[in-house]
Residue frames relative to the residue before (quaternion, step in Angstrom):
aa qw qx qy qz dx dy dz
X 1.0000 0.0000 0.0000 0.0000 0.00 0.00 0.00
X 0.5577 0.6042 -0.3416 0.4552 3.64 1.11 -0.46
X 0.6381 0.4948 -0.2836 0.5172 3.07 0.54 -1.46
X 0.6396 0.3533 -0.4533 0.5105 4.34 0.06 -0.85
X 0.7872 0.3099 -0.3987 0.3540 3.79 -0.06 -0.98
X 0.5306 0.5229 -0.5354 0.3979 3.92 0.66 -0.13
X 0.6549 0.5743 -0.2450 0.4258 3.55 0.95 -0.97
X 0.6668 0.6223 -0.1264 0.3901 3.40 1.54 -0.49
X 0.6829 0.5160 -0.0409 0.5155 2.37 1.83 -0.90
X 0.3942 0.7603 -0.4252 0.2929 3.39 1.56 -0.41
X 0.4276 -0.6002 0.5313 0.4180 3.39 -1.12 0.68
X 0.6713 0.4805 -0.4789 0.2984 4.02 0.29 -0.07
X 0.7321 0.4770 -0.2469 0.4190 3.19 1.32 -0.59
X 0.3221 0.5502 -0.5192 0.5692 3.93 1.70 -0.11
X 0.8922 0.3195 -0.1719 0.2690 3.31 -0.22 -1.62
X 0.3545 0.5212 -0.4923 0.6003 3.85 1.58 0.61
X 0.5555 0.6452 -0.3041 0.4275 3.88 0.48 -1.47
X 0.7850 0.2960 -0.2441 0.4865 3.33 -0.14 -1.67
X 0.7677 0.4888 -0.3049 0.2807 3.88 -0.05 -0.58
X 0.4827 0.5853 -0.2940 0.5813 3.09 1.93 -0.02
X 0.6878 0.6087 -0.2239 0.3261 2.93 1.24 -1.07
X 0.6963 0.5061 -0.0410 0.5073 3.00 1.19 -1.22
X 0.6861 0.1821 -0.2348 0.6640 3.59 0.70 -0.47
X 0.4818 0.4744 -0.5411 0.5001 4.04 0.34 0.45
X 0.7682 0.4326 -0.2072 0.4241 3.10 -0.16 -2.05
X 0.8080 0.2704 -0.2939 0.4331 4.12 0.35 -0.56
X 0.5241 0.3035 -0.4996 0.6193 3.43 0.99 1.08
X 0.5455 0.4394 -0.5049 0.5043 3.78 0.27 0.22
X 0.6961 0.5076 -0.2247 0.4553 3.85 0.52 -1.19
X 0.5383 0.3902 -0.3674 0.6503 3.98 1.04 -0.88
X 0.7295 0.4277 -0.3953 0.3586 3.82 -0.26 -0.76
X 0.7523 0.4201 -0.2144 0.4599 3.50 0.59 -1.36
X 0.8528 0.1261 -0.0312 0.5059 3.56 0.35 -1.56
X 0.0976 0.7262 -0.6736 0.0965 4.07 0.69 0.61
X 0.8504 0.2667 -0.2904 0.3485 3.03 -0.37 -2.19
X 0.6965 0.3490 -0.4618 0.4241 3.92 0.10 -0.08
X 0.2597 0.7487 -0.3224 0.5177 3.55 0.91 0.38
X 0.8081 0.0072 0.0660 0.5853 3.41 0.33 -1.73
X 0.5534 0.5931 -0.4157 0.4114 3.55 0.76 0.79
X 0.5008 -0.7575 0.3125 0.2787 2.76 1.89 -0.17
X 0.7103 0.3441 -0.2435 0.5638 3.87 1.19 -0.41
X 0.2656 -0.7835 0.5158 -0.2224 2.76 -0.51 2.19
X 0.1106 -0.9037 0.4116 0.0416 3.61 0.23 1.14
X 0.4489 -0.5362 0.4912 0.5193 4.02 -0.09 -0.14
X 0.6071 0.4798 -0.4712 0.4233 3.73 0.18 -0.29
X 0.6445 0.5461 -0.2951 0.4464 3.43 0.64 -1.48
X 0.5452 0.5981 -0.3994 0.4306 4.16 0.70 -0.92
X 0.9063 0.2411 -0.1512 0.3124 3.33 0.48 -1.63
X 0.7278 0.3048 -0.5658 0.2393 2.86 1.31 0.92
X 0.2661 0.7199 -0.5837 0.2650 3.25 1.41 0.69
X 0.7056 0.5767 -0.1898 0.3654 3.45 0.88 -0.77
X 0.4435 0.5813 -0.3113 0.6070 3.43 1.67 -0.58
X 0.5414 0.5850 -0.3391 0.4997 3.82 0.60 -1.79
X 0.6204 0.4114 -0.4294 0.5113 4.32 0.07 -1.13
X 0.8158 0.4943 -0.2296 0.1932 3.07 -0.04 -1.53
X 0.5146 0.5992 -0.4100 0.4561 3.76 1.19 -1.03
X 0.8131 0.1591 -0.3587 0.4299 3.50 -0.17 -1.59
X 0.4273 0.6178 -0.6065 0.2607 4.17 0.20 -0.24
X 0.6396 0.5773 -0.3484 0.3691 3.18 0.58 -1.81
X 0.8297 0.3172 -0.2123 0.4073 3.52 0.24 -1.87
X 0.6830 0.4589 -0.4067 0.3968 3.78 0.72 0.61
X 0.4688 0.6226 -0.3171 0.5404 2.88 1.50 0.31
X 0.5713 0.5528 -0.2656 0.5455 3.36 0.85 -1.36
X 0.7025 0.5514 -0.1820 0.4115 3.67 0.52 -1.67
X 0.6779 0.5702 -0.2060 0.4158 3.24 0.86 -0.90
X 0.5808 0.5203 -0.1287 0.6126 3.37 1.05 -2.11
X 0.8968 0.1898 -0.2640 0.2999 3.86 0.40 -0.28
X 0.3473 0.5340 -0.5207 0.5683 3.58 1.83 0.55
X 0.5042 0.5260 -0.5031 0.4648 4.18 0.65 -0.84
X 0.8256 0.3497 -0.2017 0.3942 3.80 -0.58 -1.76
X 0.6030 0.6265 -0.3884 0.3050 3.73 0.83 -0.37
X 0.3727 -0.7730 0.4151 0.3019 3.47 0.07 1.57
């Protein structure tokens, strides 16, 4: 389990992670949470899951990553 999170942690793979993140997660967020978005009534619920939304595609490029690395 060490060995996957050191690999996780690489600075190439954060910075593979985040850019997925960001151009996933803000076409997941326009798709999912536009029209409240541009209405302008922003609820705490609605934050966490705009924030979840980052987190899904990070996670699964990470994962994706951490397992093109260990693949013999």
């Amino acid at each position: 389990m060490s060995a996957w999170i050191s690999i996780a942690c690489r600075r190439d793979v954060v910075i593979r992670a985040l850019r997925v993140a960001v151009l996933v997660g803000t076409i997941l967020v326009a798709i999912n949470q536009g029209d409240v978005l541009l209405s302008g009534t922003l609820a705490p619920e609605v934050i966490g899951k705009i924030v979840l939304t980052y987190c899904v595609p990070y996670a699964v490029s990470t994962y994706a990553s951490v397992a093109a690395i260990r693949a013999p």
